[in-house]
C-alpha positions, 0 to 999 in steps of 0.5 A, a space after each residue: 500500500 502506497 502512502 501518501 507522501 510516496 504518491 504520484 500527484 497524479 495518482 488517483 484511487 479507485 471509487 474515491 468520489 464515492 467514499 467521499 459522498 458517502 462520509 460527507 453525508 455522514 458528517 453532515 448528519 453526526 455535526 448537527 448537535 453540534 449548534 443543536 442547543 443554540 438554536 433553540 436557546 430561546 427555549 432554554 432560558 426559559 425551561 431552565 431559567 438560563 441567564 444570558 451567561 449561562 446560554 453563552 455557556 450551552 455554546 461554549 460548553 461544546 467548544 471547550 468538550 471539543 478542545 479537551 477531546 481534540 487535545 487529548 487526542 492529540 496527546 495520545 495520538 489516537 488519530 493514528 492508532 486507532 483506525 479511524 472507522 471505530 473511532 468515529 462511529 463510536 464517538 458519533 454515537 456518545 454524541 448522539 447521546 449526549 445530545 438526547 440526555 438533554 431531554 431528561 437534564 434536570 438543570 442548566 448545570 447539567 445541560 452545560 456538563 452534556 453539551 461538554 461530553 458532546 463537543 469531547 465526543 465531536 472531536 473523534 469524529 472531525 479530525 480524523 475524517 479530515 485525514 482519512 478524505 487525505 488517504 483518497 485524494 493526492 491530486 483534488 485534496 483541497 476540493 475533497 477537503 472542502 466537501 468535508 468542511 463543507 458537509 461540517 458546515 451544513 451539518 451545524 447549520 442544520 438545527 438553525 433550519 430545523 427550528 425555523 420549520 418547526 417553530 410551532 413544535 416543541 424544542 425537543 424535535 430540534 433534539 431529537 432529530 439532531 441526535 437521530 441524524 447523528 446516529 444514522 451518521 454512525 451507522 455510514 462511519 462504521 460502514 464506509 469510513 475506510 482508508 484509502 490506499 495512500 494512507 499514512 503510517 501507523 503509529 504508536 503512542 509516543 506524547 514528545 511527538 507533540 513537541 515536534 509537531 510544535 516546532 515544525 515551523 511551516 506547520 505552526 505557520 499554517 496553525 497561526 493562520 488557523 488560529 486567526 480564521 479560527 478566531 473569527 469563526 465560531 463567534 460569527 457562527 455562535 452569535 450571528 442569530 442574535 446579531 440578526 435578531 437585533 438588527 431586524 427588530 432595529 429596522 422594525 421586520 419581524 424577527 421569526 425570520 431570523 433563524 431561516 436567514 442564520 441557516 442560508 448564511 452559515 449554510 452558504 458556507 458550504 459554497 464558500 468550501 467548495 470554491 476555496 477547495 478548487 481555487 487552492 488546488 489551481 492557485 495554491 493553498 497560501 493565496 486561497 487563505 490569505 484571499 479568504 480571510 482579507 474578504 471575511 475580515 472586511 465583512 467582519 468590519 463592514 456589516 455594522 453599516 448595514 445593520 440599520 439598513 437596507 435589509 438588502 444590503 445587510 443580507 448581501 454581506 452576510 452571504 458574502 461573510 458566510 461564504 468566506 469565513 469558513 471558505 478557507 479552512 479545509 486548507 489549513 488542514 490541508 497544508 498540515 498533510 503535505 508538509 507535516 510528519 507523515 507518521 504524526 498526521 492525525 495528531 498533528 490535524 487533532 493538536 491544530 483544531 484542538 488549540 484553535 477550538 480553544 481560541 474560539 472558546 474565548 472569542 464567543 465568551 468576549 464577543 457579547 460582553 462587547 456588544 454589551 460594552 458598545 451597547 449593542 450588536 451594530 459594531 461587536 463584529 469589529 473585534 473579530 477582524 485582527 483574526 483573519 488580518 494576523 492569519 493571513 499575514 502568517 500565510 503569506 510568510 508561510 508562502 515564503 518557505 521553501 518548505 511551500 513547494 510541496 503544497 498542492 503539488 508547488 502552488 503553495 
């Protein structure tokens, strides 16, 4: 069996396309409990008598789940000892379940202690697909890793789409049906999740190789500028259905729209994806990056314009914003596999989203303590842009390298 770095760029596996489909809809179903809480926090103040601390918490409890869960990954290299078929369906499952245990939580201390075990259980699921999609694609990587951040993408913005359908019913279909999803979505991991026949060589436990990862420079270049896009992200992700709900109501149209317009503008992500996966296999992985994040930087600073009006205007940039936020992110990862240790690939991948996932844990606890600093939503987003701004600076000096020729076959 080939590995990846002894592969032709040219070499191409057999029915990769359709392994491809198949765990994209896996991950599409297994990412939806992921916002599944915050789409229907409204209903949570109420049932456990949240404040607006603890509903930033029902968000931020899965992110941290995640940072413990990614990290601990890391540390242990499970990504690379553990083959990745039993590793995500096992962990899709736990996610299901905690995700379900909402029903019967007693209090908000417990829903917060599930959304956490959910986000731990998450992280077996992302980091090793993203890998295993890298055992199929030597030539086309970045747009096959795009399909996968692109599935991530409509899988979390899913819940937002459930509850504008179901707004009449009861909280618990948002629950429920996220938790089905994900189990369905065990069901194809544990069937189609396996690798691909340019695989990486299996490692065993060895917690220096952490250290190694973390003086590679090219590889730390690359997680700075996931860390910038990671700090933008999540906090537009987590907080823009309240953005949207003040700004209707400040231009005096119904809010019950907002969780529809939430979901086309995370959901238009998934676009944004598939265009970053092409540009970077034809331009290169540095310039797809660095043209995404000076974009969604913009927006980040330029929506606060519009938030008064026309609606128009202000959706025009939302779409636009929901587009290029997450449009890069498949690259950094993809970066990762090509000019890290191809024994260490799965840590690697588990330390990058793990320390970047923590770095959102900040950003969605300060974005509303901001908001409430400026007196409102209008011009919050503004902390977000040194994020992107930082990221692609790290980018471009990535671009630099030497080391930069052997991403994406020499285009950078």
């Amino acid at each position: 069996m080939l590995t990846s770095s002894d592969a032709h760029p040219s070499a191409e596996a057999v029915g990769r396309w359709r392994i491809l489909g198949i765990l994209s809809l896996a991950i599409v179903l297994s990412m939806t409990t992921w916002f599944s809480a915050t789409a229907i926090v409204g209903e949570l103040k109420t049932v456990w008598s949240l404040s607006d601390d603890g509903a930033t918490w029902l968000t931020n409890a899965v992110q941290i789940g995640f940072v413990a869960g990614a990290l601990g990954a890391s540390f242990f290299n499970l990504p690379d000892v553990i083959a990745a078929r039993t590793l995500m369906a096992v962990s899709a499952v736990l996610a299901a379940s905690m995700n379900l245990a909402l029903l019967v939580a007693p209090d908000a201390d417990a829903a917060i202690a599930l959304r956490f075990l959910t986000g731990v259980a998450l992280a077996g699921i992302y980091p090793p697909a993203l890998k295993l999609v890298s055992t199929w694609f030597v030539r086309g990587r970045g747009l096959a890793l795009g399909i996968v951040i692109g599935a991530l993408t409509l899988g979390s913005a899913f819940p937002h789409l459930l509850r504008a359908t179901t707004s009449q019913l009861d909280w618990q279909i948002v629950v429920i049906g996220t938790s089905v999803m994900t189990l369905i979505g065990a069901a194809l991991m544990g069937r189609y999740a396996l690798d691909g026949p340019f695989s990486y060589p299996r490692a065993t436990f060895n917690p220096r190789q952490i250290g190694m990862v973390l003086r590679n420079k090219p590889v730390m270049l690359a997680n700075i500028g996931y860390f910038g896009h990671m700090w933008e992200l999540y906090a537009m992700w987590g907080w823009f259905l309240v953005f949207m709900q003040a700004a209707l109501l400040h231009q005096g149209v119904g809010v019950s729209a907002a969780s529809l317009m939430t979901f086309l503008v995370i959901g238009s992500g998934a676009v944004g994806c598939l265009l970053g996966g092409i540009l970077a296999d034809r331009i290169g992985r540095t310039a797809t990056t660095s043209i995404m994040m000076a974009i969604s930087g913009a927006c980040a600073g330029l929506i606060g314009f519009a938030f008064a009006g026309p609606l128009w205007l202000l959706l025009a940039i939302a779409f636009v914003w929901g587009v290029t936020v997450i449009g890069d992110s498949a690259q950094f990862s993809a970066v990762v596999t090509e000019v890290g240790d191809s024994s260490f690939v799965g840590t690697s991948l588990a330390l990058q989203l793990g320390l970047g996932f923590a770095l959102t844990v900040v950003a969605i606890r300060v974005l509303p303590a901001f908001a409430d600093y400026l007196g409102g939503w209008q011009w919050a987003f503004i902390m977000l842009v040194p994020g992107p701004l930082i990221g692609t600076i790290a980018m471009l000096a990535l671009r630099r390298l030497p080391e930069a020729e052997k991403i994406a076959q020499g285009r950078r």
